[in-house]
Short mmCIF file of the C-alpha atoms (twelve columns), coordinates in Angstrom:
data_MODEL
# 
_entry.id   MODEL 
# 
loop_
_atom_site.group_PDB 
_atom_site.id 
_atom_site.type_symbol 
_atom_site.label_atom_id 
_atom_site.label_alt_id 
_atom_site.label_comp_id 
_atom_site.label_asym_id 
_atom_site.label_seq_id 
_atom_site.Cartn_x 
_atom_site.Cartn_y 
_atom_site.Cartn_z 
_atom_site.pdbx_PDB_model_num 
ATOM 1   C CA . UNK A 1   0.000   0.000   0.000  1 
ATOM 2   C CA . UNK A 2   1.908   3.509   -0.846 1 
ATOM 3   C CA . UNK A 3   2.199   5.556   1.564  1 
ATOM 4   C CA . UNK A 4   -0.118  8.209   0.594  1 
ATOM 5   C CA . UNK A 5   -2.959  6.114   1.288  1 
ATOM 6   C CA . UNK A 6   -1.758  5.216   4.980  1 
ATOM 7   C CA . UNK A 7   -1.207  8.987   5.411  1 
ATOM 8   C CA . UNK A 8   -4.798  9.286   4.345  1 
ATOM 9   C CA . UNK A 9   -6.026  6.695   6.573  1 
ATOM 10  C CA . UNK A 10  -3.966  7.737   10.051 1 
ATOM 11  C CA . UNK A 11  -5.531  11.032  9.795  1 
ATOM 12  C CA . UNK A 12  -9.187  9.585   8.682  1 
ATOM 13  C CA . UNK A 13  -9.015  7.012   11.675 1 
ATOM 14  C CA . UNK A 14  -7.191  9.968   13.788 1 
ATOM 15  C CA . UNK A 15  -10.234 12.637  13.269 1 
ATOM 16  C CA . UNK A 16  -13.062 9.639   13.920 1 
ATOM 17  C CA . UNK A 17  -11.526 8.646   16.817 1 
ATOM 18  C CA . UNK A 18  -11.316 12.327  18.541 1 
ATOM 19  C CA . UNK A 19  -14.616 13.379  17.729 1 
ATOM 20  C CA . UNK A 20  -16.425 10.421  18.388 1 
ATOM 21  C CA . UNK A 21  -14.406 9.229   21.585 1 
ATOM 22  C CA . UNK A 22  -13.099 12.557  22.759 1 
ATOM 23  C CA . UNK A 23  -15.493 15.157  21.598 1 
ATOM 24  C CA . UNK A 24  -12.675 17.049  20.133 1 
ATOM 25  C CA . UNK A 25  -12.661 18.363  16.072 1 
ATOM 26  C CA . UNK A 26  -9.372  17.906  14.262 1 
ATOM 27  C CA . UNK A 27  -8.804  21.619  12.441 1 
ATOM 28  C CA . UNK A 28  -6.716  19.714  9.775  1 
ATOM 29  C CA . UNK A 29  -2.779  19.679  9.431  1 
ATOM 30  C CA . UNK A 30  -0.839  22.030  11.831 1 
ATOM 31  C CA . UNK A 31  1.269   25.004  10.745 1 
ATOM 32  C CA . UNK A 32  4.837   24.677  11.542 1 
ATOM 33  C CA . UNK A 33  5.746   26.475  14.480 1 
ATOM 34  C CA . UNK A 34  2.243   27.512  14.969 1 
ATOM 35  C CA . UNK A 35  2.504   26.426  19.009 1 
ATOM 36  C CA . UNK A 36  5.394   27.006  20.879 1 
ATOM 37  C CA . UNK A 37  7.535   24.538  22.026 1 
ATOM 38  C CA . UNK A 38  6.050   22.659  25.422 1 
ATOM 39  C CA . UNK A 39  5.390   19.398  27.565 1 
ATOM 40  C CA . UNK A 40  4.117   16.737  25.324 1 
ATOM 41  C CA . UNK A 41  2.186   13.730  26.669 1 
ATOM 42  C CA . UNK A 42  3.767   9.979   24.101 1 
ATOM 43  C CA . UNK A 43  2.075   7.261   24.133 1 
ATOM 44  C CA . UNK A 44  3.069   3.803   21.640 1 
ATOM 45  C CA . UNK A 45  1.129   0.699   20.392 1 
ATOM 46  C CA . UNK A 46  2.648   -1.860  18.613 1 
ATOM 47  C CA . UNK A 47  0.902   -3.853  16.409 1 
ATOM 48  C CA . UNK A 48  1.515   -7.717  13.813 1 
ATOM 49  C CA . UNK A 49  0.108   -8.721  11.434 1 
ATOM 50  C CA . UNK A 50  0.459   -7.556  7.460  1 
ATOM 51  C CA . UNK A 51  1.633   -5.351  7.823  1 
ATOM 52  C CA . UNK A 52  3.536   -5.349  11.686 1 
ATOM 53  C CA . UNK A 53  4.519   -1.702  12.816 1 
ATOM 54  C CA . UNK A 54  4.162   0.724   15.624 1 
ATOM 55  C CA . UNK A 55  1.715   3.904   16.191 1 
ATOM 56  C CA . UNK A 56  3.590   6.505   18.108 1 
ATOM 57  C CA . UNK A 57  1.286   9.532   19.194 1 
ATOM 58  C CA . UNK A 58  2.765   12.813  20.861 1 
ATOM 59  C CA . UNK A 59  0.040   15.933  22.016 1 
ATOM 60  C CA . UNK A 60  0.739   19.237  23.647 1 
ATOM 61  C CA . UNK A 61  0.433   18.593  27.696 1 
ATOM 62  C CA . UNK A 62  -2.497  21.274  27.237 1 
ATOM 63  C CA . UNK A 63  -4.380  19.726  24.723 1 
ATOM 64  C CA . UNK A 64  -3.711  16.112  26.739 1 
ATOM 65  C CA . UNK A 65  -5.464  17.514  29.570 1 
ATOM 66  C CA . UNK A 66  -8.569  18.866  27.865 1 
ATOM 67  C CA . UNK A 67  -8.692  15.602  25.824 1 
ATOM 68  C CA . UNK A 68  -8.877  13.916  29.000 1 
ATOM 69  C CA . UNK A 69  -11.234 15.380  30.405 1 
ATOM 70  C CA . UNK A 70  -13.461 15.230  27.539 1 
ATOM 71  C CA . UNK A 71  -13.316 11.355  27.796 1 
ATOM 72  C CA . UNK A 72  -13.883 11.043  31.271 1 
ATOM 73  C CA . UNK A 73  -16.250 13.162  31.544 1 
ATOM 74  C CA . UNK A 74  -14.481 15.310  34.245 1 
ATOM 75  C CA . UNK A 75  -14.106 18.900  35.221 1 
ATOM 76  C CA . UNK A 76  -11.493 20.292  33.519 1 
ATOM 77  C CA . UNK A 77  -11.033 23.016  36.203 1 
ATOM 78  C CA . UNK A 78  -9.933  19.870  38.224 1 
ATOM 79  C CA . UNK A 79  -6.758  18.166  37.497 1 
ATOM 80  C CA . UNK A 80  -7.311  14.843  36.982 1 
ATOM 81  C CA . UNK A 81  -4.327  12.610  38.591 1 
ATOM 82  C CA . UNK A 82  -1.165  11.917  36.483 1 
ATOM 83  C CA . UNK A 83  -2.263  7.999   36.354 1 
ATOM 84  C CA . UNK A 84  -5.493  8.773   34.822 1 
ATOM 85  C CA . UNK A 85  -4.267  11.117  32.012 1 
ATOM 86  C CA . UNK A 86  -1.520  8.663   31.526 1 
ATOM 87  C CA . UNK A 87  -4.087  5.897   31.077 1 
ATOM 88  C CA . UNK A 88  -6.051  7.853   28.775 1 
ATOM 89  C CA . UNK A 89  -3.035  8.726   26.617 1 
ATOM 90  C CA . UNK A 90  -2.082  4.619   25.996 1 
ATOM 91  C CA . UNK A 91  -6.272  4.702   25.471 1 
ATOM 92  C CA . UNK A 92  -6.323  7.180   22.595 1 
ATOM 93  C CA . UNK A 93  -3.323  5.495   20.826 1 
ATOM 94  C CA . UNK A 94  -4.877  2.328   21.132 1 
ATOM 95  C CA . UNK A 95  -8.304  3.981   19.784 1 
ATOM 96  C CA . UNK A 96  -6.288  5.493   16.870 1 
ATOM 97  C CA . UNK A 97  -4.267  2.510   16.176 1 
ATOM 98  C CA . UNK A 98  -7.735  0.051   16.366 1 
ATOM 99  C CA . UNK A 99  -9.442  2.438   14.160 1 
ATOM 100 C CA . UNK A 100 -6.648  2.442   11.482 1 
ATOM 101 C CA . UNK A 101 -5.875  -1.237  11.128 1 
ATOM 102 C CA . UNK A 102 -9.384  -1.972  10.809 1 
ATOM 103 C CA . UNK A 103 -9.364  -0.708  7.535  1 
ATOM 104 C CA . UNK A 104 -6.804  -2.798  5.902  1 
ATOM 105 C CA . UNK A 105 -7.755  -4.954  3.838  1 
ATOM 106 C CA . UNK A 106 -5.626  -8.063  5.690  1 
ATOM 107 C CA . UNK A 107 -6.104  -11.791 5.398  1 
ATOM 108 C CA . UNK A 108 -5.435  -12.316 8.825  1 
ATOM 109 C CA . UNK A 109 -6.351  -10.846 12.238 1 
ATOM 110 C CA . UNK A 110 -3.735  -8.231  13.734 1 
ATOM 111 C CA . UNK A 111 -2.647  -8.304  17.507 1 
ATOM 112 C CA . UNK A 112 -1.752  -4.950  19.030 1 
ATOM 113 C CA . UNK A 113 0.466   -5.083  22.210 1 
ATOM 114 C CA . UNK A 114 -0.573  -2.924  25.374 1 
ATOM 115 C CA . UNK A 115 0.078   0.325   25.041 1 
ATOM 116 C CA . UNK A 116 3.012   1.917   26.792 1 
ATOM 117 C CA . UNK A 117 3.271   5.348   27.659 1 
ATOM 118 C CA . UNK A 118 6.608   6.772   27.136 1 
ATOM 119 C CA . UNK A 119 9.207   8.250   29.492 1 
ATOM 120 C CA . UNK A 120 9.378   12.695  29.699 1 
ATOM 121 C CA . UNK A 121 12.310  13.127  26.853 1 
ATOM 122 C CA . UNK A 122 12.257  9.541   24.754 1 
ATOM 123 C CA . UNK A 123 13.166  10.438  21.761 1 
ATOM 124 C CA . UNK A 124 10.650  10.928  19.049 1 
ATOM 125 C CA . UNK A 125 10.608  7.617   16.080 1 
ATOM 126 C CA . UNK A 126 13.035  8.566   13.559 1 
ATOM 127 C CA . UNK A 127 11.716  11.085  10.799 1 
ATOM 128 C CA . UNK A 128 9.340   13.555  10.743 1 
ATOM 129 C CA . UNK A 129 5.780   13.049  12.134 1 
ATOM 130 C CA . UNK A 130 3.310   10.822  9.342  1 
ATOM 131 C CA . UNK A 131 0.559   13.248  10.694 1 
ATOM 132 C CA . UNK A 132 0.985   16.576  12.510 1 
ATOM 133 C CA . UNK A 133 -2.578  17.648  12.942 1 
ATOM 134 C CA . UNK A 134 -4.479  20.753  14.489 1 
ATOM 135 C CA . UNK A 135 -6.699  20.081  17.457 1 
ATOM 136 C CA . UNK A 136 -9.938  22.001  18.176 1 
ATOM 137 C CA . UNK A 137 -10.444 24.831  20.519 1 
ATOM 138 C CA . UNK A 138 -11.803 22.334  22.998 1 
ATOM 139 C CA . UNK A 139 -8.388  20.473  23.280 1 
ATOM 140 C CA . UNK A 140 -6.590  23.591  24.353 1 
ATOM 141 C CA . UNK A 141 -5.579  24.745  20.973 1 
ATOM 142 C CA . UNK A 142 -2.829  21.864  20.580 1 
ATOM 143 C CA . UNK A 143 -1.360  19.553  18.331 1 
ATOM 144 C CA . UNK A 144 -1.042  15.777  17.731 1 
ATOM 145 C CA . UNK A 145 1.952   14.101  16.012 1 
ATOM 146 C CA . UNK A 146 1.681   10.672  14.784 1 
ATOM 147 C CA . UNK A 147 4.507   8.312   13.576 1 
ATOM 148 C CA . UNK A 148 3.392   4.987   11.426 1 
ATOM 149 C CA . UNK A 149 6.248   2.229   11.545 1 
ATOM 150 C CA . UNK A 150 5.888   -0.385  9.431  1 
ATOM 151 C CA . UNK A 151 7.862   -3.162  9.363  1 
ATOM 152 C CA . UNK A 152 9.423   -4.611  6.189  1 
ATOM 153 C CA . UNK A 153 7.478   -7.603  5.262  1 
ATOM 154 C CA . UNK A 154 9.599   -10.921 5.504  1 
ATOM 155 C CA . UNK A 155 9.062   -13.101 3.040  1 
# 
């Protein structure tokens, strides 16, 4: 599958999964340097299967917050505890990761692995971000960057 057609489907399955899970629109692809530089929330999924791979989300610590909020229904006035927003960032990867395998077109089944949250300062997968994309006003104005990994397919 080329990759313009996984781009296409990352940020299809990205957008469905934020406004139907998080209440949250997706304003399209951010501007470069349109934020400034800040706490990021990472979160990764791996997945096998045909393709095998590895979703990698980052968001704004901002936008985190509101999104979490949103999907537990809590006051955003009132932090919610690091464990919970944790939780909900492995949640949203796993949403976003779900959401995008099940449209490819695979003979078999895939199996994703838990999702991990990642340590303040891991290092970002190499290359740029497969999606950089806008949030809404009710995510704090931030951004999401996603990295697809796909593994070369052993024959």
């Amino acid at each position: 599958m080329p990759n313009s057609e996984w781009d296409e489907m990352l940020a299809a399955a990205t957008a469905e999964v934020l406004e139907t899970m998080f209440f949250t629109s997706v304003y399209g692809p951010a501007q470069t340097g349109a934020y400034p530089p800040g706490p990021r929330v990472a979160a990764r999924v791996g997945f096998e299967g045909t393709p095998s791979g590895a979703l990698t989300l980052s968001v704004s610590a901002p936008a985190m917050r509101a999104l979490a909020a949103n999907f537990l229904a809590a006051d955003e006035d009132a932090p919610l505890p690091l464990p919970q927003l944790d939780g909900v960032a492995c949640e949203l990867a796993n949403m976003i990761c779900g959401s995008l395998l099940s449209q490819v077109k695979a003979a078999e089944h895939f199996h994703l692995s838990s999702p991990e949250l990642l340590p303040d300062g891991a290092p970002d997968p190499p290359g740029p971000p497969r999606q950089s994309l806008s949030l809404g006003d009710d995510a704090g104005d931030g951004t999401i960057d996603l990295w697809l990994v796909l593994e070369p397919h052993a024959n």
